[in-house]
C-alpha positions as CSV (number, residue, x, y, z in Angstrom):
1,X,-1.2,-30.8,35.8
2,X,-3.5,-33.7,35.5
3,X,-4.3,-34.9,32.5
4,X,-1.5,-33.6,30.5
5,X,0.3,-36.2,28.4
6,X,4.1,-36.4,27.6
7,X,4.5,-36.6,23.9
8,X,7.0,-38.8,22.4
9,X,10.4,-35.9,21.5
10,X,11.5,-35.9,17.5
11,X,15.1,-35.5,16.9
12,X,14.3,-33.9,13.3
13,X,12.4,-31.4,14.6
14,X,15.8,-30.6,16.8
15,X,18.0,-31.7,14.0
16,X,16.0,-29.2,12.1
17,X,16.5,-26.2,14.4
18,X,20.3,-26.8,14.6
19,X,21.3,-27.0,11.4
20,X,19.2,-23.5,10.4
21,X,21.4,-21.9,13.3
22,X,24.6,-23.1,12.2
23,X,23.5,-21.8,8.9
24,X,22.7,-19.0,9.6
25,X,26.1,-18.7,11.8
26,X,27.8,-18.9,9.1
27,X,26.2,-16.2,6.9
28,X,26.6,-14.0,9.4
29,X,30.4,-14.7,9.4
30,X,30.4,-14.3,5.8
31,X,28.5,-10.8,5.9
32,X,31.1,-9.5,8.9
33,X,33.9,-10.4,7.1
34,X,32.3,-8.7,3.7
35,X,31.1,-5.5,5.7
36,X,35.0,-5.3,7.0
37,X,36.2,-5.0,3.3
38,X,33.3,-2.5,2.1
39,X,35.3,-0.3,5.3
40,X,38.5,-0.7,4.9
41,X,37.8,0.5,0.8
42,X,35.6,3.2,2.2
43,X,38.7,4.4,4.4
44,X,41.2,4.1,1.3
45,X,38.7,6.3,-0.5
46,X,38.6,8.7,2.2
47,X,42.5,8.8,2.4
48,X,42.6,9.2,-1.7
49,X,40.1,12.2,-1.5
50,X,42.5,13.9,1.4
51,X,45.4,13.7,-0.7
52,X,43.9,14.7,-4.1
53,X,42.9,17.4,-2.6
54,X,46.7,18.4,-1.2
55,X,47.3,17.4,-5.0
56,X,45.0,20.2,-6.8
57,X,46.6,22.4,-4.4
58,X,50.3,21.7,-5.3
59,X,49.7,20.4,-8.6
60,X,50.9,17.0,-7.8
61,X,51.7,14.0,-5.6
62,X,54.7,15.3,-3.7
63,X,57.3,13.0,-2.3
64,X,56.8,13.4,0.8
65,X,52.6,12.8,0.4
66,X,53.6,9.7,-1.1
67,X,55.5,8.3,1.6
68,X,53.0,9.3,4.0
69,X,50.1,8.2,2.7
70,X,51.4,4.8,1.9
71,X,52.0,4.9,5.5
72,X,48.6,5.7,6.0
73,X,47.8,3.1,4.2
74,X,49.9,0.5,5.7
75,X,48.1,1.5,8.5
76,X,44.7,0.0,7.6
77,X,46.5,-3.2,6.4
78,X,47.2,-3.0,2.7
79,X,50.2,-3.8,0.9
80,X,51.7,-3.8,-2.5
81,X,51.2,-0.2,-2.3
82,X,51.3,0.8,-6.0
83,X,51.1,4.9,-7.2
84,X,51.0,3.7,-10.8
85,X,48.9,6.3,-13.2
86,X,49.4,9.0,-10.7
87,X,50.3,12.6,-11.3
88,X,54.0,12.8,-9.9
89,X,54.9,15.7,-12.0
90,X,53.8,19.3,-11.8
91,X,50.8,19.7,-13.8
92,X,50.0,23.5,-15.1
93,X,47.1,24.7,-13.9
94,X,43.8,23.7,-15.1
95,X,44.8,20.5,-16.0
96,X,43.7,17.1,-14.2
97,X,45.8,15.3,-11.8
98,X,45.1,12.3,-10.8
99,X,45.7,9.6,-8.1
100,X,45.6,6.0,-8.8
101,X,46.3,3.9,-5.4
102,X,46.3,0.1,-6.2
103,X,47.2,-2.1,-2.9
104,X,46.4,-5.8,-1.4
105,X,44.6,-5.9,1.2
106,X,45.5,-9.5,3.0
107,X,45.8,-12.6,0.3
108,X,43.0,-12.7,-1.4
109,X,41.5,-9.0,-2.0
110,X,42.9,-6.3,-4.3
111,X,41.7,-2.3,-3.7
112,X,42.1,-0.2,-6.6
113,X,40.9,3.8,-6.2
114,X,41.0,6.6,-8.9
115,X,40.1,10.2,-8.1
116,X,40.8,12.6,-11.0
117,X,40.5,16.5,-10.3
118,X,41.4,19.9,-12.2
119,X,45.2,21.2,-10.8
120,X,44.6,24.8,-9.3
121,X,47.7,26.0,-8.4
């Protein structure tokens, strides 16, 4: 250990360093939060691919479907659980039904899904 010299510390260079992990703390916050959402509208999607094809079988969204998928749905946190554009009549056969499932999910974030298919019952 002789002859090795202590060098003078520099607070930037430690500065420096701190701030790029706080940054990148906070990125990382950012991108969990994000990578929740893209989940939670994958699961919704899921959900709305389930039912459309109860739908195609029946012809359309049946009462009780509707209350328990927006049960379903209330499950994975959305609300303002909207059916709007839906097929809630019989359709004949051949023709399209269709589910349109518009929800908030939390304040700020809005989920709208829309899977048409051909009626075959």
């Amino acid at each position: 250990m002789a002859g090795r010299k202590r060098e003078p510390g520099n607070v930037g260079e430690i500065l420096a360093m701190g701030l790029c992990v706080l940054a990148l703390t906070a990125v990382m916050l950012s991108y969990m939060e994000n990578v929740q959402l893209i989940a939670k509208k994958a699961e919704v999607g899921q959900l709305a691919r389930c039912y459309l094809l109860k739908m195609e079988t029946v012809g359309y969204l049946t009462a009780p479907d509707q209350a328990e998928l927006k049960d379903r749905l209330e499950v994975l946190g959305l609300t303002q659980i909207d059916y709007d554009g839906s097929s809630l009549e019989p359709v004949g056969y051949g023709n399209d039904v269709v589910l349109q499932i518009r929800g908030r999910l939390g304040e700020d974030y809005e989920i709208y899904e829309k899977r048409v298919s051909t009626a075959k019952n």
